[in-house]
ZAPALUM-646555 format. One record per residue (C-alpha): x, y, z; residue in three letters. Coordinates in steps of 0.02 Angstrom, whole numbers, plus 50000, padded with zeros to 5 digits. Last residue first. Layout:
XYZALA/...
//
This chain:
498974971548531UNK/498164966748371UNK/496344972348402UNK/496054953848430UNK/497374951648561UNK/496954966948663UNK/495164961148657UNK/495754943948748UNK/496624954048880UNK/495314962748921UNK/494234948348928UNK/495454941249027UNK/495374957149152UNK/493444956049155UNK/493404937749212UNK/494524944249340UNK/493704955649420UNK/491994940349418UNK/493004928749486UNK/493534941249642UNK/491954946649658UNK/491144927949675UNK/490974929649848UNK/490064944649853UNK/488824935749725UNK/488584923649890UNK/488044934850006UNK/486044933349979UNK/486374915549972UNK/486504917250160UNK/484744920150171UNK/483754934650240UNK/485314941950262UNK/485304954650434UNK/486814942550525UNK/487774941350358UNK/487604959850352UNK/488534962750526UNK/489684948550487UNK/490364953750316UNK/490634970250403UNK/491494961150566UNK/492534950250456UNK/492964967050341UNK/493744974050530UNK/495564973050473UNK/495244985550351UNK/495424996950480UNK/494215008550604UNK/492795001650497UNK/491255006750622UNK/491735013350777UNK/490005008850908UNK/489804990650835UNK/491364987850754UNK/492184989750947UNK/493994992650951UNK/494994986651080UNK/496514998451129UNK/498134991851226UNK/499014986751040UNK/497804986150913UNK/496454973550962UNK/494884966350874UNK/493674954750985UNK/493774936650892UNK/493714928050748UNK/493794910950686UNK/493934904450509UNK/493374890950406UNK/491804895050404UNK/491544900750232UNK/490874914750273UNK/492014917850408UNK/491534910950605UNK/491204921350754UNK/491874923050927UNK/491084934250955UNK/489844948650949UNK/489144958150802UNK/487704968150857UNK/485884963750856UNK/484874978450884UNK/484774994450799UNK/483515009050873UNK/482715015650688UNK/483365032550611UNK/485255026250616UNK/486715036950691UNK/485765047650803UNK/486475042050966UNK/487595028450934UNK/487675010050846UNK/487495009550665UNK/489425011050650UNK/490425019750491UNK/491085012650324UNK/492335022050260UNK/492955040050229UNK/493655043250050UNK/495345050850093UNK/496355035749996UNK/496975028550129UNK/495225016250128UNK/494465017949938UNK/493475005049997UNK/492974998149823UNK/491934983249853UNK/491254967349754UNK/490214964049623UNK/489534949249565UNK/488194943049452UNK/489364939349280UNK/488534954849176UNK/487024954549030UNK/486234968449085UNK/484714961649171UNK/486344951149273UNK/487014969349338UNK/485194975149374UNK/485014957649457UNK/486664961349572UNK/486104980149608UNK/484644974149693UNK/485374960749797UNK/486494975649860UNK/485244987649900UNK/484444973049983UNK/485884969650088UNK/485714981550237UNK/483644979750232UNK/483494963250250UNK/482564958050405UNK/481224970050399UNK/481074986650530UNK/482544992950481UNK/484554991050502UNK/485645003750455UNK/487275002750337UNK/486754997850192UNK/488074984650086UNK/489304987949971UNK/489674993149782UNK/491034992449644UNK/491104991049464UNK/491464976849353UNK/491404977949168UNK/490964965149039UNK/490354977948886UNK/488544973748937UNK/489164977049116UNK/489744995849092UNK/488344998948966UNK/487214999849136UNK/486695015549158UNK/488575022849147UNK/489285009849284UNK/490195021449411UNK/490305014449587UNK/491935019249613UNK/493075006049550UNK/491965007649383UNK/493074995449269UNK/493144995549093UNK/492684981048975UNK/493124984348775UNK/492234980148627UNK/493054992748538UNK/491745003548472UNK/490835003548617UNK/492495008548734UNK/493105023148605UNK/491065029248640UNK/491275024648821UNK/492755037248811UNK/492035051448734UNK/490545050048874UNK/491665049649019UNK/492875064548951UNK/490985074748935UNK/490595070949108UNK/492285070349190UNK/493485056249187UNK/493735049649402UNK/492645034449348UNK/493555027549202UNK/494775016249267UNK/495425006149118UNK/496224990349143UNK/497464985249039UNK/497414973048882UNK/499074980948807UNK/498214987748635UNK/496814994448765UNK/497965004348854UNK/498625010548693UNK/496855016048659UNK/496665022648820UNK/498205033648790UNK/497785039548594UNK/496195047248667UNK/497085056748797UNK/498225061048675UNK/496875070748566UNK/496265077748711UNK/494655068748815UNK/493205081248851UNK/493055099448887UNK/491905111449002UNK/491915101349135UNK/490165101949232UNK/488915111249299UNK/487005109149369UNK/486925124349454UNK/487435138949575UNK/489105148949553UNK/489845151749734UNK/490185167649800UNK/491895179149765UNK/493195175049911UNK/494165166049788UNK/494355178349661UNK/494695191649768UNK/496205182149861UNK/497015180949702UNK/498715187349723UNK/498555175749908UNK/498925160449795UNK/500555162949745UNK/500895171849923UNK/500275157450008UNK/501195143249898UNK/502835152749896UNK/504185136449862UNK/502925125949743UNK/501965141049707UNK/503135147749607UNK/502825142949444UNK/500845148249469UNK/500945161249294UNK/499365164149260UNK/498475165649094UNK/499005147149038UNK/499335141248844UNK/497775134248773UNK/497425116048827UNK/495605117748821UNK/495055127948699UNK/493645137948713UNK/493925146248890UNK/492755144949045UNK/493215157849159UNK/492645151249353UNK/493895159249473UNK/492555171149558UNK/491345155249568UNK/492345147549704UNK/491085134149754UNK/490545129249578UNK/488875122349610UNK/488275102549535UNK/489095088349431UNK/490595082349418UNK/490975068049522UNK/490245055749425UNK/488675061349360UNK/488165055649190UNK/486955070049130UNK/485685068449045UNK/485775077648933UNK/487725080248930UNK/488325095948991UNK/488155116048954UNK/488005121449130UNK/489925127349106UNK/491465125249206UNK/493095128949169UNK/493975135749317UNK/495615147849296UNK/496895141449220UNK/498685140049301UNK/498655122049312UNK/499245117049474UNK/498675130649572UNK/496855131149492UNK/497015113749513UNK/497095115949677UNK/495805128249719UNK/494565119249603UNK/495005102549731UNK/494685114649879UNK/492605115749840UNK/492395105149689UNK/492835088149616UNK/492695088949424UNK/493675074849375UNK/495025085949289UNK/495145088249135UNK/495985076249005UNK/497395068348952UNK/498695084848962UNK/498065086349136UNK/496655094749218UNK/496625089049406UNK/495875077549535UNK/496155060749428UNK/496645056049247UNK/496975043649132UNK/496695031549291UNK/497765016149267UNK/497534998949313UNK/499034984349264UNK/500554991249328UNK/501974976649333UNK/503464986549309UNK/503454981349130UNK/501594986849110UNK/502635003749208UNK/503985006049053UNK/502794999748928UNK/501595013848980UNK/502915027748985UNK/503385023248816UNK/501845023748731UNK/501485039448830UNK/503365047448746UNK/502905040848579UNK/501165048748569UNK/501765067548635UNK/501995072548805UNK/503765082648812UNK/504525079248975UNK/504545090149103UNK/506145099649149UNK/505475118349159UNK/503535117349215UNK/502175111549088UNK/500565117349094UNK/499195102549058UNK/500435090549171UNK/500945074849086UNK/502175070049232UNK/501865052749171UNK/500035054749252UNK/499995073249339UNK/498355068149425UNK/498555052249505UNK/497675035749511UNK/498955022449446UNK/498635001349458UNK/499544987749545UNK/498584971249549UNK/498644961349722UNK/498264941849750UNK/497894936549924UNK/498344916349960UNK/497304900949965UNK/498134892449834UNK/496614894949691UNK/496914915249738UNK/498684913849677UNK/498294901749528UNK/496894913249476UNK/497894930049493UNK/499544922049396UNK/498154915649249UNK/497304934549249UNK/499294943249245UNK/500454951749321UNK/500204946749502UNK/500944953949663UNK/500634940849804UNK/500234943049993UNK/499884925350086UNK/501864923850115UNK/503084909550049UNK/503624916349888UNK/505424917649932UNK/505524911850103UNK/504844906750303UNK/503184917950328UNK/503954935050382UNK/505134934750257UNK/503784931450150UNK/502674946850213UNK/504394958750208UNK/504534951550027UNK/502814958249982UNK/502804972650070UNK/504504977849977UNK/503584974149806UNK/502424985849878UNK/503534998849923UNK/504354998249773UNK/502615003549668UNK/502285015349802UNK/504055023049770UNK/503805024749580UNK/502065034449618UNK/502935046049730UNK/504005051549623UNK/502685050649461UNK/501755063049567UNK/503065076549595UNK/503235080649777UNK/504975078349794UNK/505915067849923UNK/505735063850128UNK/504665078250144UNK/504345091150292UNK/502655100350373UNK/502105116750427UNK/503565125050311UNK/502535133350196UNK/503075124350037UNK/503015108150118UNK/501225109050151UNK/500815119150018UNK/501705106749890UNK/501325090449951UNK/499375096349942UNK/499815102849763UNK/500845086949715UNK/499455076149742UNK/499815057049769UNK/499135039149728UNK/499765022649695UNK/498245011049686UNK/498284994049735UNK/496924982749654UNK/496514969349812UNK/495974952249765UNK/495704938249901UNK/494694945750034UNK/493694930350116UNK/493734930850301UNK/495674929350320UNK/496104941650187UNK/495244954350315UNK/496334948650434UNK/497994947750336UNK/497694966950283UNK/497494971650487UNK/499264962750506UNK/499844971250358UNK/499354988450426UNK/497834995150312UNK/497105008850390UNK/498385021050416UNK/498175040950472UNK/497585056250369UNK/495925051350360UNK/495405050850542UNK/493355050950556UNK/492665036950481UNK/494445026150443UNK/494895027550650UNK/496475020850664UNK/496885032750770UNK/496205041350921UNK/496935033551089UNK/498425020650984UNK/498925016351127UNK/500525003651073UNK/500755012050968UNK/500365025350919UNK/499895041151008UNK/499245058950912UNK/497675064050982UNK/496815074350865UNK/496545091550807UNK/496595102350953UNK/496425122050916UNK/497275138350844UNK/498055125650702UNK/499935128050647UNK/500925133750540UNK/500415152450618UNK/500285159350432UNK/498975143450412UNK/498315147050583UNK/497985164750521UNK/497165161350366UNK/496015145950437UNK/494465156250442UNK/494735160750245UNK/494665142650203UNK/492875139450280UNK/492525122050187UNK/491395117250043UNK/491135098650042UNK/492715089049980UNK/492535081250162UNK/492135095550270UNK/492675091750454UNK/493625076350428UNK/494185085950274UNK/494805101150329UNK/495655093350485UNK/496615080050420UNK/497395094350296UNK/497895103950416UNK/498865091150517UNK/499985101450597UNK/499105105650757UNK/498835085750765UNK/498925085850979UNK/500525091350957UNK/501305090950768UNK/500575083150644UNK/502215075750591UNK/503255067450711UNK/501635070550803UNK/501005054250726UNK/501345043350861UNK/502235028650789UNK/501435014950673UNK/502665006850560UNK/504135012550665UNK/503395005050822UNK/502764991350711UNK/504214982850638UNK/505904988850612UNK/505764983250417UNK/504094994350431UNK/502434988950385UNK/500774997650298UNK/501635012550334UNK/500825026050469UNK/500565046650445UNK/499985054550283UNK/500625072450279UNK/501845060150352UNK/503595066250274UNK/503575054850101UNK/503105068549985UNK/501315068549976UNK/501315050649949UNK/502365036350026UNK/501225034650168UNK/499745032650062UNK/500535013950035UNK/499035001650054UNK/497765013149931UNK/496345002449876UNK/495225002149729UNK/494194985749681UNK/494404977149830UNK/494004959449771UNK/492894945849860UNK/493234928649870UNK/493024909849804UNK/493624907649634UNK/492414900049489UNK/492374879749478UNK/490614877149487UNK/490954868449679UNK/491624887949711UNK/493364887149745UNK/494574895249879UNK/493894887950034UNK/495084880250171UNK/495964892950248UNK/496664888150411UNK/496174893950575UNK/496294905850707UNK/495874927850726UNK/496574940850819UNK/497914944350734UNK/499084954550859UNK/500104967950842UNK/501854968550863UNK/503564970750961UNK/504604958850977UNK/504354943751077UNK/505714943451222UNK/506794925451220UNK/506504914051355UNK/507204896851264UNK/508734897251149UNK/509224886950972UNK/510854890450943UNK/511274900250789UNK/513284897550681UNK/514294911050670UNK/515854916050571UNK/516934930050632UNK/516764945250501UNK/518344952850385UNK/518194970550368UNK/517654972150549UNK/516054977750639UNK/516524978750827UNK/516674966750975UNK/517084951150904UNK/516684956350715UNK/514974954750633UNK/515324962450455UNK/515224979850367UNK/514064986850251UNK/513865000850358UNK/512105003250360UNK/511544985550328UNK/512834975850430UNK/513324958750361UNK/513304946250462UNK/514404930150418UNK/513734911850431UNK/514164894350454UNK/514454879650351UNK/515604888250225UNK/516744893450364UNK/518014908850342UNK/516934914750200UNK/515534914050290UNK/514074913450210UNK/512804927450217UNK/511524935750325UNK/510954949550305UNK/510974962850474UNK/509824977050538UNK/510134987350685UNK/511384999950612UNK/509855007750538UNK/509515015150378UNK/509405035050347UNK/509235040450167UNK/507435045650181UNK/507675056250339UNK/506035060550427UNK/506895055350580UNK/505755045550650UNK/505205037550494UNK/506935035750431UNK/507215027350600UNK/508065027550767UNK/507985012650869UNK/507585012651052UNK/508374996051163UNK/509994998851107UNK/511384989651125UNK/512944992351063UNK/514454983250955UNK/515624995350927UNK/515855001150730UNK/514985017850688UNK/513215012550692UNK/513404993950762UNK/511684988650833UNK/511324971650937UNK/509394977850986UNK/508974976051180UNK/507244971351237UNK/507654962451394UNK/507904944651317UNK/508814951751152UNK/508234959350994UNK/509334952150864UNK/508404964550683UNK/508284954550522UNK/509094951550348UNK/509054935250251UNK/507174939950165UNK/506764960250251UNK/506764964850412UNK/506374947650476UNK/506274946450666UNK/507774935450744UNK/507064933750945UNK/508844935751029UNK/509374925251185UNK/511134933251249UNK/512414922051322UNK/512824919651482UNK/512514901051490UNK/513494898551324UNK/514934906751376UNK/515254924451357UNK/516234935451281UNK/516094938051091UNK/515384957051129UNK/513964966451150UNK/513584983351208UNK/512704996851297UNK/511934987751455UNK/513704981751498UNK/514554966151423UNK/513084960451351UNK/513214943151245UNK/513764936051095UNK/514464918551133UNK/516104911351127UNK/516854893851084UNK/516984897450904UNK/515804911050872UNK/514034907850929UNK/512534915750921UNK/510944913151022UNK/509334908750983UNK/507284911050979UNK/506504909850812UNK/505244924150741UNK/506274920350556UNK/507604909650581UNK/507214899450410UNK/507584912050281UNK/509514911850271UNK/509734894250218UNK/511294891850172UNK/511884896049985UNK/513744887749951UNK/515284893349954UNK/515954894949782UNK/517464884049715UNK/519454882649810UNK/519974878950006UNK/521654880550035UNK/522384869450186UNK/524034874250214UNK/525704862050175UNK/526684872850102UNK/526734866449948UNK/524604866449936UNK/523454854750013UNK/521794853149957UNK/519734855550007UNK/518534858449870UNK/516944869249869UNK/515704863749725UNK/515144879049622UNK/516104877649476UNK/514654879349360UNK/514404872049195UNK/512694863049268UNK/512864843949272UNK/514834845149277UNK/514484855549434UNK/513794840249523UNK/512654848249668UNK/512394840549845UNK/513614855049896UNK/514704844150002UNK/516484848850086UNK/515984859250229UNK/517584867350292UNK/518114861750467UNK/518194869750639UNK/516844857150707UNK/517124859250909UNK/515184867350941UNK/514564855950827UNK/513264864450699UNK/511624858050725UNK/510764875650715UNK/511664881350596UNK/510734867350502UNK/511954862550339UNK/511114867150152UNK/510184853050089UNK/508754862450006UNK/509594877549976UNK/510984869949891UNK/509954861149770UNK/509854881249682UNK/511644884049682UNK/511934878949481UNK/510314890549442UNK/511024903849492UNK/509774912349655UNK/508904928349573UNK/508464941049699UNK/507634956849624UNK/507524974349680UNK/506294986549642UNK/506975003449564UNK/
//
């Protein structure tokens, strides 16, 4: 469950006049008697009074007041109690000890709004674990220690004191406990900050990029900026939590814990990262399962994978073309790419209990919680409102940051219109609300009242995008289709054997199922769809191997070849979902719905009026933008012999959306974390057709030019767009660059700009149709 701050309204003048710590006299002992509030004017006794009672001591009655507990963050200072300052005794610890020239200089980083790490002059965290004061200049996490439930003795909140309402009292994070003298204490010394000189920057990655933004409006009034249609910030928190997917999007400890070298989990030299391998090698393409028997009794692979260092090396990883397991989308590398132009990001949670499953299951790799989907949906949902306070924190306050969750069309529009990033959570998972087609013991029963109820509880969560369905059958609809390991797992997850027939839709609508059936020997298609299942896969969450291995015969049998596809379409419930989704104005993803799913639902679509959105490139020849749908394209990758050639593709798909009757925009779906590849180089041996000339080389200005950027850096590594391709997100500038560079005119660009407007365009018409159908 997210967390909320809510400040009472009687306390909320406080904040603005609250007393500098950093001014506090060094000889003021004294309670602060003004709150800059009258407490007649709100009902609230909330003014702090000072009298004297019979025996002549000062008591001190009312609230204490809110200070300021935002404003440190990144400052440089040192902390004072009374006459003393905190400072090491010995390396290990700190005490009250010192005067103020021997006092430690700690940079405050924000671990969260009011709560951050001291990390002193030589690197040194103040940390109380068990009660001493120590200093440690290596933190343990829950990342490093796979431990969900573990949080460090490093981080403190800071509160008022209750000894003195103009200075402060920290409260420890793990221990609940305060700041004592030399230990944590039940009742904490107060402290006021002292500004300091030659503090130790912590750790972190850099920008590399300057300037304000400047641009958020066309001179017609529509929204400057271009939306990522289908993103996937927090794949950490999937497959279980234990780094089946390695490297968070941030870290309250920063970025050594964000991004550490990701043998905690792959294992040396990514021995451990099975999955990784098969599809950086394979993709969903048909890969040589059998071969990998032995390493997978082993727990381990037989060769290299990758090499596993972080930061600050980072020697293989990011890499988004060839390293899918690992992050792309570090905050820092997100505020880049928002800095040339990305101002509308739909954030996916997204899992697969199977993967989580086998890997767990078989002991190569661990998890932090369960592998059910809707677990590790309700985390990423957290997780992001967590990004967004750790990005205000960062920035000064409560709403302060450039990263903003938004609820609605209006919020989006006002957050873009300020110059900021605006992100829309959505759900792309297969077991949606645990609706799996076979039910194990505990799930819920998926009728009508129980979906309408599971999507008010996650519109009230703030979920706006929903997938009915993704990899696998569920009690919605089958599965997208996917083939080669994906019929493997659903095969596991279901416990039906493959359902494919060449009896499809003439023509066909494509999507991703379409084409051979890779492990024909499990292909029986059945009648009806959710009949009860043949095969009884209960215990492949804890036995995945053996569960599987009783049908060995099956899956070594050859592929079937031809033009298949799903042989079912929406269920009766599926039906009744989208059109509960439509009574709420959501947005409907329809491109992971099979072939005959897809065509059921553009009929319901037609007949409503409805837009959907194609977040992979879907548009269903076109009806997609007649009904006021976005979907989601790019830009060519190699250069020919005409200036053009990158961005004609893209030109071209713009005037087939405006011969349909569509706002002329789209923007991209980079599907980055969300084991989709991305965007490659067009520099190397044998990469393009034609010898490529030109490359993007700096400093450079945004779009807009309003921006400047320069050579891309994660920690000691440089990464060159030219030769890597889209290592991160971070390097959209250098994309947006490349094809800006090959544009015959810069016009050619513009309808990329306009993405964002033309997203949301489709989410108030979504809105608006929820109204009229009496939503």
């Amino acid at each position: 469950m997210r967390h909320l701050y809510f400040i009472p309204l009687g306390l909320t003048a406080l904040i603005a006049c609250s007393t500098d710590p950093a001014a506090t006299d060094a000889a003021s002992d004294t309670q602060h008697t003004s709150s800059g509030t009258d407490p007649s004017e709100t009902g609230e006794s909330t003014v702090p009074t000072t009298t004297v009672g019979m025996t002549g001591e000062t008591e001190t009655t009312g609230e204490p007041p809110m200070l300021d507990t935002y404003k440190f963050a990144g400052g440089c200072f040192s902390l004072r109690s009374g006459d003393r300052y905190l400072a090491a005794g010995d390396p290990a610890s700190f005490a009250f000890a010192a005067d103020k020239a021997g006092a430690a200089r700690f940079t405050m980083k924000a671990a969260d709004l009011g709560t951050y790490l001291f990390y002193d002059q030589d690197g040194g965290y103040l940390v109380a674990d068990d009660g001493p004061l120590l200093r440690q200049t290596a933190l343990q996490s829950d990342v490093t220690l796979i431990d969900d439930a573990y949080v460090s003795g490093a981080e403190w909140t800071l509160e008022t004191s209750t000894v003195d309402w103009s200075q402060y009292q920290l409260r420890n994070r793990r221990n609940d406990r305060l700041l004592g003298a030399d230990a944590l204490a039940d009742d904490g010394v107060p402290v006021s900050f002292e500004p300091a000189d030659g503090c130790k920057q912590h750790p972190e990655l850099s920008l590399d990029a300057s300037g304000q933004i400047s641009r958020t409006m066309f001179d017609d009034g529509d929204l400057y900026g271009i939306v990522d249609t289908h993103s996937h910030i927090h794949s950490n928190y999937a497959f279980g939590g234990g780094g089946l997917f390695h490297g968070g999007a941030y870290h309250r400890l920063g970025v050594e814990h964000a991004l550490p070298d990701c043998s905690i989990s792959h294992g040396e030299m990514g021995r451990k990262d099975f999955f990784g391998y098969i599809f950086d090698n394979s993709g969903n393409e048909e890969a040589d399962l059998a071969s990998l028997l032995p390493d997978l009794v082993a727990k381990q692979l037989s060769e290299d994978a990758h090499a596993t260092a972080g930061y600050p090396d980072f020697t293989e990883w990011p890499n988004g073309p060839r390293r899918s397991t690992h992050q792309t989308q570090y905050y820092m590398w997100l505020q880049r790419a928002y800095l040339a132009g990305l101002r509308l990001v739909v954030q996916h949670a997204t899992t697969n209990a199977i993967i989580c499953d086998f890997m767990i299951g078989e002991g190569i790799q661990k998890s932090r919680y369960g592998c059910d989907d809707m677990t590790a949906v309700d985390r990423i949902i957290d997780e992001t409102y967590a990004m967004e306070r750790y990005i205000d924190a960062q920035s000064g306050g409560p709403g302060l940051g450039w990263f903003r969750v938004v609820h609605t069309p209006a919020e989006a529009r006002e957050v873009i219109a300020g110059g900021k990033l605006a992100v829309i959570l959505g759900i792309e998972t297969s077991n949606l609300f645990d609706c799996k087609l076979t039910p194990h013991d505990g799930d819920p029963t998926c009728d009508e009242a129980y979906v309408e109820a599971q999507l008010d509880h996650y519109y009230d969560l703030g979920v706006r995008a929903v997938f009915p369905v993704h990899k696998y059958d569920n009690k919605f609809s089958p599965g997208d289709g996917d083939r080669a390991f994906i019929e493997l797992g659903n095969f596991a997850n279901s416990g039906h054997w493959s359902n494919f027939t060449l009896d499809c839709p003439d023509p066909q609508v494509g999507g991703f199922d379409s084409g051979n059936v890779n492990f024909g020997g499990l292909n029986m298609p059945r009648d009806v769809y959710d009949s009860p299942a043949p095969i009884d896969n209960s215990k492949f969450a804890t036995a995945p191997l053996t569960t599987t291995g009783m049908y060995l015969g099956q899956i070594t049998e050859p592929a079937l070849e031809g033009p298949y596809c799903q042989n079912a379409t929406l269920t009766a419930l599926g039906e009744h979902m989208i059109g509960q989704m439509m009574a709420r104005g959501m947005i409907i993803e329809v491109d992971h719905l099979p072939q005959w799913s897809y065509v059921r639902a553009y009929e319901l679509l037609q007949a409503a009026s409805y837009p959907p959105i194609g977040s992979h490139g879907r548009n269903n020849g076109g009806v997609l933008y007649e009904l006021g749908g976005v979907s989601a394209g790019g830009f060519g990758v190699c250069r020919g012999d005409a200036p053009g050639t990158t961005v004609q593709g893209f030109k071209d798909k713009i005037q087939f959306i405006m011969d349909n009757g569509g706002y002329p925009a789209e923007g991209f779906g980079f599907d980055l974390n969300g084991f989709a590849g991305a965007r490659g180089p067009r520099f190397g041996d044998g990469v393009c057709p034609l010898p490529q000339t030109d490359p993007v080389t700096y400093p450079f200005s945004s779009f807009a030019g309003d921006i400047e950027f320069t050579p891309p850096v994660v920690g000691n590594r440089e990464i060159d767009f030219n030769t890597e391709g889209l290592a991160h997100i971070g390097l959209l500038p250098e994309l947006l660059e490349d094809a800006r560079r090959d544009a015959v005119d810069e016009a050619d660009l513009e309808p990329l700009f306009r993405s964002a407007e033309g997203y949301i365009r489709m989410w108030e018409l979504a809105e608006a149709r929820a109204a009229e159908l009496g939503g």
